[in-house]
Every structure is written in structure tokens, then in C-alpha cells.
N, C-alpha and C positions, 0 to 999 in steps of 0.2 A: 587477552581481554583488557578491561579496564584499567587505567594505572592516574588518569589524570581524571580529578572529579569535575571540572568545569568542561570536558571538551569529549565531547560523543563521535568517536569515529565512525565513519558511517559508508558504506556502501551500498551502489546502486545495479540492478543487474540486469539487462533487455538480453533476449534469447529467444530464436524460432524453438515451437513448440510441438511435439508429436502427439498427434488428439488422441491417437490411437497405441501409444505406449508408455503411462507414464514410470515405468521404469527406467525408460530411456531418458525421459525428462527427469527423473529422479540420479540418473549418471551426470548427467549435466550439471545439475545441483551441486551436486559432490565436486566434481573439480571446482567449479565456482569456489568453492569453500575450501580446496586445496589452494589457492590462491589470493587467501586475504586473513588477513590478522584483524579486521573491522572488530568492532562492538556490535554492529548489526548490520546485516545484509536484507537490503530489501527487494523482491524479486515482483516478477508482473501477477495481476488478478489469475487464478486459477493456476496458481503454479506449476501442477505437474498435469493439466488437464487442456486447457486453453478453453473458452468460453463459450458455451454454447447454450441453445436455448430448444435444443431438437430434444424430445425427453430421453433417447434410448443412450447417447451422448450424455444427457444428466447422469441418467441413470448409472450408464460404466463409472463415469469417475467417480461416483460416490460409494459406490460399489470399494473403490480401491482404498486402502486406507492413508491417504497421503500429508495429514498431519499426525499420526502417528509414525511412519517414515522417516519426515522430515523434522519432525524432534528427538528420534534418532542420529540424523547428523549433527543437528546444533546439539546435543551432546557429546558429541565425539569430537566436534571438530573445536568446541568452545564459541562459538560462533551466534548469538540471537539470527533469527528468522523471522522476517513479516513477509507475509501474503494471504492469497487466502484459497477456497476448495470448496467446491460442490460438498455438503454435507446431507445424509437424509433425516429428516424430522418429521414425525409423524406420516402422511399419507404423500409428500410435499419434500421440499428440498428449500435448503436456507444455500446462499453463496457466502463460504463464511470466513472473514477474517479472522489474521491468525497474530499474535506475536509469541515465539516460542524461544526461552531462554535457557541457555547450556544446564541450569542447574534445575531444569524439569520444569519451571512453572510455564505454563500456558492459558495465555488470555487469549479472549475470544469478544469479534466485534463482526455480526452479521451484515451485510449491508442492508442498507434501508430503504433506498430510492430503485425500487424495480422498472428495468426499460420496456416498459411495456406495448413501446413502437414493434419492438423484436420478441413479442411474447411473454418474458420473465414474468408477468405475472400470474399467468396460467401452471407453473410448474413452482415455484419460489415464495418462500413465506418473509416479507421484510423482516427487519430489526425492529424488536420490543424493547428496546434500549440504548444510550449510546453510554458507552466507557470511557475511562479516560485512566491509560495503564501506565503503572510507574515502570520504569526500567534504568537505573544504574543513576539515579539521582534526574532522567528525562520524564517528562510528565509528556504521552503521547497519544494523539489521535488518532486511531486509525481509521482509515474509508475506504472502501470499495467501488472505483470507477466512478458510475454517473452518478455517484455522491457527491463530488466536489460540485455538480451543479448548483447545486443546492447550498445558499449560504447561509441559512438559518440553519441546519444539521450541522454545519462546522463553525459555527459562531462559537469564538474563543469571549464570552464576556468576560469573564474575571480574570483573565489572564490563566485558563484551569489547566491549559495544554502549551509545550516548550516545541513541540514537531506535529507538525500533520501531515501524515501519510497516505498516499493512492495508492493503490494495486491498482493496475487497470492492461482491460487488452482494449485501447483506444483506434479508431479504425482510421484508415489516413483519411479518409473523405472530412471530418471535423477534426482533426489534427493540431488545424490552430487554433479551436476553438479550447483545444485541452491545456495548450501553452499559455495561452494565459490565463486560462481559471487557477494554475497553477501559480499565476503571481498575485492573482486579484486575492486569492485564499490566504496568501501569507502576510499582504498589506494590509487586508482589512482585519486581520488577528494579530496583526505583530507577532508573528511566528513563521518559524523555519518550516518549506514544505517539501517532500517529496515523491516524484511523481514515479511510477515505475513503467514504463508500459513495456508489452512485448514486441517483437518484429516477425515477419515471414508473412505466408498466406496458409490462412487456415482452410479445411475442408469443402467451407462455403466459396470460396470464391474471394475471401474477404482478405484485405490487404493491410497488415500491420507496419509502422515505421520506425516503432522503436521512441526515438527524440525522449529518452527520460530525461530528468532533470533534479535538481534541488536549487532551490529557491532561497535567499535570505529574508530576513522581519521587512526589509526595504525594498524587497523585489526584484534583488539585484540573482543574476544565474551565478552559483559557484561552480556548476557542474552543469553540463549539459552532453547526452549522449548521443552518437554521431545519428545520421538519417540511415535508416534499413541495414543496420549491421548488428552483429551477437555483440556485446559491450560488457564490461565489468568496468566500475571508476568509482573513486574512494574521495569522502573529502573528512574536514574536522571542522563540526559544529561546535561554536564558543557559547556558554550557557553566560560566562560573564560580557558577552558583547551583547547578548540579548538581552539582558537583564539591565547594562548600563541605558543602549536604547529604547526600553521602556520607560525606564525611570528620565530621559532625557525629554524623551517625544511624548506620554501618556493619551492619545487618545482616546483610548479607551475609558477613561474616564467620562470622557463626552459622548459615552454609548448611547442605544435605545434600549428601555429595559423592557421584555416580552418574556412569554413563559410558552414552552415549545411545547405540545401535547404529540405524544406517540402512543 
């Protein structure tokens, strides 16, 4: 874990996903994390489930309990874990982000923007709120896929967040369109972004390509993961380079000021 307080080791993780066993997605996990000494590992939307909007599909993964699992490895293995998991809430199901850290705390960030081109919102109850979780001196966002559309949900106005975060199972057919919300997100907040997405073809027919990414305050790729392959890739986030080009560039300063109703 931790040793340098200015710089967040960070890892990124794209992996085809078994809809139908996330034990085996849950094994997968596990070597991931036999594999890296990161401060946090960030893995795709629906971690141990893959995405779906069919309810019996809902219904199994939530059924399983895969942030309780998976705060079991990041304990064991000393490891933080962001993504997120079918949860049940009342009559209804939240898709819910997760960051879970070695020493038991666990924050939680619902997503917000339900795709309701593909249903989500007959099954899925949005986000009643956004968070903004500390972790090892990082002030962090996290989003749930077609969040990052949406740039008033992740409007960084005061500078409140240091990383913004995607899980996402993003499909190739908009692919590009995910590349660069990914750098529009981190120019227009002056923050570092990460993007996760998975790879394979799920159930439906639907073709995943992987391409995750981390982003700088400037837009620039530090990482970029290859097209339709399992990947694991590690980089180190500088909180004094971000902090220097705040204080150099401030546009933020020259914001619009608006008040966000949820």
C-alpha cells in the first residue's frame, strides 16, 4: 500500500465477463490482485455480473453478494477496489458503485443517469446523491458508465474531486464516443480521469472492446489499454502536478455558478 503521500498508484483492469458465474468472475478478480501492489484497482461497471437490463439477469446478480466478496479480497490482498454491482432496494434494483478499502471502509455511489434507450429505467432506481470519497489523501469521483455523459453530474466546481472515475461496460458501436468524454471530463474539471470498461461479447449479442484508459488534468492518455484483449496496466498519479497545474492554469475560477437538483 501507500508509502508516498503526493502519488496514488493506480491500476486499471478490462476482462471478458461470465454473466452466468460470477464466481468465476470473482477468480479472476483474485489473480488481478495477485498481480499488483497498486493503491487501487479499478475494474469495469458490474464487476462480477456484466450489465444487463433483462430483470431475471438483474435479479441473479443481486441475488449474489459481490461487494461483500469483493471486500474480502481488498482485505486480504491490501488492495482498494472501485466498481460497481446490481444491488436490491426495495421493490427495484440501484447499479451501484463501489470503492472498498483494505481496512474495511466502504463507500458507495449509485449511478444516476439510467439508459433508458435499453430499459434501465423500468428495473433501476437512480442516485439520491453524489459523494465525493476520500481515499489515502485522493478526493474521488466516482460514476457509473453513461454518467460521464452528463457533465453537470461531474462538474468538479470547486476543485472538490482529484480523480474521476467510470466503471463502464461501454459497447463498441459508441466506443469513440466514450474516448473522449473521457478526456472532455478531465479538461473541463482539471482532473485526472479513469475510464474502465470490459471486453468480450455478452449474452445479448453485444460486443465489448475493452480501450480503457486514464487520462491527465490536460487530456493527455498516461495509459491506454489495448483494443478487445483481458489487460491489467498500472500508472502513478502525481497530486503535486495536479495541484501545481491548478494553481498555474486556474480556470476554474472562470466557472459558471449553478446549483444541481437531484
Amino acid at each position: 500500500m501507500k508509502t508516498n503521500e503526493s502519488q496514488l498508484h493506480l491500476a486499471v483492469a478490462q476482462y471478458p465477463v461470465d454473466e452466468r458465474s460470477p464466481e468465476s468472475n470473482l477468480l479472476v478478480v483474485e489473480d488481478l490482485l495477485r498481480h499488483t501492489e497498486a493503491d487501487l484497482l479499478v475494474l469495469p461497471e458490474c464487476s462480477l455480473s456484466g450489465f444487463s437490463t433483462d430483470f431475471s439477469s438483474v435479479e441473479r446478480a443481486a441475488a449474489f453478494p459481490a461487494i461483500d466478496r469483493l471486500a474480502e479480497l481488498s482485505a486480504r490482498y491490501g488492495v482498494a477496489l472501485a466498481g460497481s454491482a446490481f444491488v436490491r432496494q426495495g421493490e427495484r434494483y440501484a447499479n451501484r458503485g463501489f470503492l472498498l478499502s483494505p481496512d474495511g471502509r466502504v463507500c458507495y455511489q449509485d449511478k444516476r443517469h439510467l439508459f433508458s434507450m435499453a430499459g434501465e429505467t423500468e428495473l433501476l432506481n437512480p442516485a439520491s446523491e453524489r459523494n465525493i470519497f476520500e481515499f489515502l489523501g485522493w478526493r474521488i469521483l466516482l460514476t457509473v458508465c453513461y454518467d460521464i455523459r452528463f457533465p453537470v453530474w461531474c462538474r468538479n466546481v470547486n476543485n472538490e474531486y482529484d480523480l474521476l472515475i467510470n466503471v463502464a461496460n461501454w459497447p463498441e458501436p459508441r466506443i469513440s464516443a466514450y474516448k473522449i468524454l473521457l478526456q472532455a471530463r478531465a479538461l473541463e474539471n482539471l482532473s485526472y480521469v479513469v475510464g474502465a470498461n470490459r471486453v468480450g461479447r455478452d449474452e445479448r449479442g453485444i460486443n465489448y472492446t475493452g480501450e480503457s484508459s486514464v487520462v491527465d488534468f490536460k487530456g493527455k492518455h498516461l495509459v491506454q489499454l489495448p483494443l478487445n484483449e483481458a489487460n491489467l496496466s498500472f500508472v502513478y498519479l502525481s497530486k503535486e502536478a495536479l495541484v501545481t497545474f491548478r494553481q498555474k492554469f486556474p480556470a476554474w475560477k472562470d466557472r459558471d455558478l449553478f446549483s444541481l437538483e437531484i
